[in-house]
C-alpha positions as CSV (number, residue, x, y, z in Angstrom):
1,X,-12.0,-18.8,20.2
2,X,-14.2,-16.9,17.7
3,X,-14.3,-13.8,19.6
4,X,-10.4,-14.3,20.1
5,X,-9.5,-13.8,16.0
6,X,-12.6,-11.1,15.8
7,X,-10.3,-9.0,18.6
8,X,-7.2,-10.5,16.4
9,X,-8.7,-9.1,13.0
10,X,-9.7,-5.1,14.6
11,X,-6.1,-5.0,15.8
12,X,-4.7,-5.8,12.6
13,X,-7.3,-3.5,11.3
14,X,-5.9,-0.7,13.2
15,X,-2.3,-1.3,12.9
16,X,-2.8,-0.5,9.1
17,X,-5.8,1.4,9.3
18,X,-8.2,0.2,6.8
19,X,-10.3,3.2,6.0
20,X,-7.1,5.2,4.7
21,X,-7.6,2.7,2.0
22,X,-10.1,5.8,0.7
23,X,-7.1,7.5,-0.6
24,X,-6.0,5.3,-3.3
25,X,-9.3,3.5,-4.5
26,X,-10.5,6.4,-6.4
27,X,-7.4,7.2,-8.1
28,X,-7.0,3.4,-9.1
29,X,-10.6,3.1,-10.7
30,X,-10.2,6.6,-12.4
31,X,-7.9,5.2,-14.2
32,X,-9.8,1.8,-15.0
33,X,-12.7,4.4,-15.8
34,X,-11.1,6.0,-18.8
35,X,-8.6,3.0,-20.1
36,X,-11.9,1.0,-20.1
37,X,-13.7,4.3,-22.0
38,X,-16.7,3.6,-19.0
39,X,-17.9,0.2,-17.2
40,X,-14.8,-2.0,-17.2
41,X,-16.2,-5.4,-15.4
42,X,-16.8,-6.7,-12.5
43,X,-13.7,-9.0,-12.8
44,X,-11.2,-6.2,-12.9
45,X,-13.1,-4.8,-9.9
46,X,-12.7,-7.5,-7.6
47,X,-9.0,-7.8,-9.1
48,X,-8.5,-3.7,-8.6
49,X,-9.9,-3.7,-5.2
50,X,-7.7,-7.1,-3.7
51,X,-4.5,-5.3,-5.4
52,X,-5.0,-2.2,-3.6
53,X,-5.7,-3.4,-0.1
54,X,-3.4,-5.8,-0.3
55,X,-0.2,-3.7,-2.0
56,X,-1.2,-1.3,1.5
57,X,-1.2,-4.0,3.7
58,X,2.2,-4.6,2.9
59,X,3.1,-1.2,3.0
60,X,1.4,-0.3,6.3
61,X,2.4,-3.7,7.8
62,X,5.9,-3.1,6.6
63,X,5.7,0.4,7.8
64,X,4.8,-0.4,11.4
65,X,6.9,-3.4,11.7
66,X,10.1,-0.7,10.9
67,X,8.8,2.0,13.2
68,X,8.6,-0.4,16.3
69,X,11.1,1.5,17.9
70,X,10.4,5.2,17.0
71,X,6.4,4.5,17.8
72,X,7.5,3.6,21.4
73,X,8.7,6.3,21.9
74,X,6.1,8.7,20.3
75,X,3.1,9.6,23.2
76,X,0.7,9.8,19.8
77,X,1.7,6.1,18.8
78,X,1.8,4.8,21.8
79,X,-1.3,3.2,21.7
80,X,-0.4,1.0,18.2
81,X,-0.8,-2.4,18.0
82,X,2.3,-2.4,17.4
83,X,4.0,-1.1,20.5
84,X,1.1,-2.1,22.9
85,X,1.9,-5.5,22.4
86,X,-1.6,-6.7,21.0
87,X,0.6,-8.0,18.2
88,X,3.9,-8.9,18.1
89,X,7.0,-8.9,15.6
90,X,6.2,-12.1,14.1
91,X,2.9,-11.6,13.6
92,X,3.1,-8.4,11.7
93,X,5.8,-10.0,9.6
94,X,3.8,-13.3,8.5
95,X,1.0,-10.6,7.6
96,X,3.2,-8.3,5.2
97,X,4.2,-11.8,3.7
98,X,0.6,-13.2,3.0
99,X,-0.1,-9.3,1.7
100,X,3.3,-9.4,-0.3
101,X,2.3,-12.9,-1.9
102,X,-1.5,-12.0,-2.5
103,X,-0.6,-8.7,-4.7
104,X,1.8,-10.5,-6.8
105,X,-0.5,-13.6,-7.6
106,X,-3.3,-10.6,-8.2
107,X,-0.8,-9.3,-10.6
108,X,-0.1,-12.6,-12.1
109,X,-4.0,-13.4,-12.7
110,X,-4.7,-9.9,-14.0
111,X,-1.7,-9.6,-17.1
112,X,2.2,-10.0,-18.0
113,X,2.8,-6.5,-17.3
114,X,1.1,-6.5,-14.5
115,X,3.1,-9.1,-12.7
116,X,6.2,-8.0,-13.9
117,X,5.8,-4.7,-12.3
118,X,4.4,-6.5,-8.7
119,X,8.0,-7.4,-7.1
120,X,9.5,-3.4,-8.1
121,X,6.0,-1.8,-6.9
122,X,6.3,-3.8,-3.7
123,X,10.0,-2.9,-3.3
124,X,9.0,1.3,-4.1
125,X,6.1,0.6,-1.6
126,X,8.7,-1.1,1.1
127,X,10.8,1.8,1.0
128,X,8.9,4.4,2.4
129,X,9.4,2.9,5.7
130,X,13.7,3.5,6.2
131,X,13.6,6.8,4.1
132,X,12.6,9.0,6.8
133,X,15.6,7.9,9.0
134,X,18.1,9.5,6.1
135,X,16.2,11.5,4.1
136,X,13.5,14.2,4.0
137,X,12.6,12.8,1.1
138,X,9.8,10.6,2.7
139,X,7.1,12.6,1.9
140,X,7.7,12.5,-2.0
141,X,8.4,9.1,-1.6
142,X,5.1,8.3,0.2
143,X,3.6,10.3,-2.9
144,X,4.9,7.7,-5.6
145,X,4.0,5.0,-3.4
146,X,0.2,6.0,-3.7
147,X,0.7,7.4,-6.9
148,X,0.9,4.2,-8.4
149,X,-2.3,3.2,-8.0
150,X,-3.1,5.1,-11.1
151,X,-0.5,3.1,-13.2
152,X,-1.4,0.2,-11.8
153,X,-5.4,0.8,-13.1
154,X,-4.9,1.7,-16.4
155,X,-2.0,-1.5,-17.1
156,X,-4.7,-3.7,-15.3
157,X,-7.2,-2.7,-18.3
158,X,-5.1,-2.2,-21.0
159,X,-1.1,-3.5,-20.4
160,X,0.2,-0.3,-21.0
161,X,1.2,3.0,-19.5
162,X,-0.5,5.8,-21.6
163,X,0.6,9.5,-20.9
164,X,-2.3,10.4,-19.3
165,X,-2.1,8.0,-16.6
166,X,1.9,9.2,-16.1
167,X,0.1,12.5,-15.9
168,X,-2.7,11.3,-13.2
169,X,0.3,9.8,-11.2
170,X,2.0,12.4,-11.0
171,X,-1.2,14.8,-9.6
172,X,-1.4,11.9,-7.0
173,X,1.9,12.3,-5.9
174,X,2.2,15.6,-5.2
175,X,-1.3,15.7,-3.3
176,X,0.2,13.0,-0.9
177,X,3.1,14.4,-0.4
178,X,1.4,17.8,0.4
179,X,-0.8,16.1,2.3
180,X,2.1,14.2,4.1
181,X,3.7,17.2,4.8
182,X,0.9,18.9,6.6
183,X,-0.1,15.3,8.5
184,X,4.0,15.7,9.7
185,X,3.2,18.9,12.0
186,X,2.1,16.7,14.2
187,X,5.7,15.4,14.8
188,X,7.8,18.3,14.3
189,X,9.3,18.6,17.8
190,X,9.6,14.4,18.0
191,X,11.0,14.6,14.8
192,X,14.0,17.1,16.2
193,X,14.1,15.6,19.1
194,X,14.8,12.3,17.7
195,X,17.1,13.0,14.6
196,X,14.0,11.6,11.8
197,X,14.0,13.3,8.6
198,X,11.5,15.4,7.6
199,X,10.5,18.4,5.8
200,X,8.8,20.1,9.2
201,X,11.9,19.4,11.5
202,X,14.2,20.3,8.9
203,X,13.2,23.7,7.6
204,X,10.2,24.6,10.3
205,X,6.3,24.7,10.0
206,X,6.2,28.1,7.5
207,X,8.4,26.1,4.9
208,X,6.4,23.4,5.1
209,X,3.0,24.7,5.0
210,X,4.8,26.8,1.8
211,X,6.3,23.3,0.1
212,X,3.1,21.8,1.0
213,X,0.9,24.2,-0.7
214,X,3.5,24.3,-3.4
215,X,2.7,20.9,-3.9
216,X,-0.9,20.8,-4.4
217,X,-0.8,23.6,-7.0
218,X,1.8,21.2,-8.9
219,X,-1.3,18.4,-8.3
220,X,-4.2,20.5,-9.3
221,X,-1.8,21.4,-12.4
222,X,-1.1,17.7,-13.4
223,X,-4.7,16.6,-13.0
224,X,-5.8,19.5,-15.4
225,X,-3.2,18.2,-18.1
226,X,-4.2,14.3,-17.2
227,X,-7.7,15.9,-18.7
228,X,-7.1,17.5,-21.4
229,X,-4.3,15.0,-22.8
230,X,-6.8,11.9,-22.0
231,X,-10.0,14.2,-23.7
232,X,-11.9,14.2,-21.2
233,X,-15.2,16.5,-20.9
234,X,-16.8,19.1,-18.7
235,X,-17.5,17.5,-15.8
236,X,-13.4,16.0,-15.8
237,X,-12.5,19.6,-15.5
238,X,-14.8,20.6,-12.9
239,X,-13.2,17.5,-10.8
240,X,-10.0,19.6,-11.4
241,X,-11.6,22.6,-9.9
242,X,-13.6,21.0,-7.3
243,X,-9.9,19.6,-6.5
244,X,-8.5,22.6,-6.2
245,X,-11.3,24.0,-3.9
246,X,-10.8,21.1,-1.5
247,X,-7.4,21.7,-1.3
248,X,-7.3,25.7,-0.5
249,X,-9.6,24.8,2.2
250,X,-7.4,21.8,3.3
251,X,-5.0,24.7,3.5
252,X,-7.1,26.8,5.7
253,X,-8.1,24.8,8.2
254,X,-4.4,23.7,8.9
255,X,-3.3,27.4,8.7
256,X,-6.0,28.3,11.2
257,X,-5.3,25.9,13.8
258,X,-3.2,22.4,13.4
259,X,-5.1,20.7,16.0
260,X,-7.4,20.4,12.5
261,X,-4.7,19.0,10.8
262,X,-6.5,15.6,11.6
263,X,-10.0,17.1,9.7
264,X,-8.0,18.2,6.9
265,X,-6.0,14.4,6.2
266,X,-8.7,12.5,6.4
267,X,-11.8,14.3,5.9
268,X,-11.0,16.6,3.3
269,X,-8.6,14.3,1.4
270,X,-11.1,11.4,1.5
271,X,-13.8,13.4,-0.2
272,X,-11.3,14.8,-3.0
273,X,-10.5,11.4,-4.3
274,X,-14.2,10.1,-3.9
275,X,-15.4,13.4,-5.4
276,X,-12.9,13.0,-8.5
277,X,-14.1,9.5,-9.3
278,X,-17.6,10.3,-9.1
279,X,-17.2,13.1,-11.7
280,X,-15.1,11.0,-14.5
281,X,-17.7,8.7,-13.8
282,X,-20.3,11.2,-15.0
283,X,-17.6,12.6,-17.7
284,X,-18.1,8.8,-19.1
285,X,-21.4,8.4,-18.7
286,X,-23.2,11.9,-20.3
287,X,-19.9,12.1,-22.9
């Protein structure tokens, strides 16, 4: 029986993939960092780190659940939880529930604000899944999805939306969409193949290794102004440029050869947000 819900939990663990969960924290507790001006308790912590997992739950649950078909059909995807039949329909839909109905109570025991923004962040989150069957505008929407989390920090701390964390938000969402569009290489002949929108079927791989690019110099550019409008110090700004480093290689190893495209998504974009949030950290700390 134990051993049954052990194999129960890695599949669920895999159909949302847990460790992407890297690409939001950092961006989340930045914000906490510099609302807070430094340490902002282990309370908000615990709070911050429930809200994130479980707003991506939902979205990754919600995500699979609504590419059940397409997945099937995909010989990368085929080995999903979701299509393999490890866990079926109902099952994935009574776990984006639970996640739905954990982020909002998180909301509700954090602030106000908070919870009044829970039900339209969920619904932002949600929509990511149908976009890319109309619209190449997936990848920007996958962007404010995660770009959120910044917003969501800094009106756990303080209940309110300052500039700088607009500015933060909006760094995050163009590195996930550039990161997005890269990560959608993968797909480009599925894609055409089966009529989904995106950026790579649409306009080919040169386009979107130019929008993608395109995109990160927009993030490197938002993230210097979230710095200088929040007065941050030295070490902030050499985040930015460590940023910027990260991402021109991000850029070269995809350019070189997409069968790296997998090193560049996860490796390289995992370290950038870590490496962002360890440097406002020392910002904070030798300020």
């Amino acid at each position: 029986m134990v051993q049954r819900y052990i194999k129960k939990l890695r599949d669920f663990n895999e159909l949302v993939m847990f460790e992407h969960s890297i690409f939001s924290l950092p961006f989340i507790f930045i914000a906490m960092v510099v609302a807070a001006n430094g340490w902002f308790g282990f309370w908000l912590l615990f709070m911050g780190v429930l809200a994130a997992l479980s707003a991506r739950n939902f979205a990754m649950g919600l995500n699979r659940y609504a590419d059940r078909d397409i997945d099937a059909l995909n010989p990368r995807t085929l080995s999903r939880p979701n299509v393999d039949g490890r866990l079926d329909s109902f099952s994935i839909m009574i776990f984006i529930v639970v996640n739905a109905l954990i982020f909002v109570l998180v909301a509700y025991m954090i602030n106000s604000l908070a919870l009044y923004l829970s039900v339209p962040i969920l619904f932002v989150l949600g929509s990511y899944s149908y976009f890319k069957r109309f619209s190449s505008l997936a990848h920007i929407v996958l962007g404010i999805s995660l770009g959120l989390a910044p917003i969501a920090g800094v009106v756990a701390v303080n209940a309110t939306i300052p500039i700088w964390s607009v500015l933060l938000s909006f760094g995050v969402i163009f590195w996930v969409a550039g990161f997005d569009l890269l990560y959608s290489l993968q797909d480009i002949d599925f894609d055409k193949e089966n009529s989904l929108y995106s950026i790579p079927s649409r306009y080919g791989a040169e386009a979107t290794l130019f929008i993608s690019a395109l995109f990160h110099m927009l993030s490197v550019l938002f993230w210097a102004l979230f710095v200088w409008n929040a007065g941050l110090g030295l070490f902030a700004f050499v985040a930015v440029v460590a940023s910027s480093v990260m991402l021109g290689y991000e850029h070269f190893l995809v350019r070189k050869d997409f069968t790296k495209i997998d090193r560049a998504f996860f490796t390289v974009n995992g370290y950038l947000g870590v490496a962002f949030l360890v440097f406002i950290i020392l910002d904070k700390v030798y300020a």
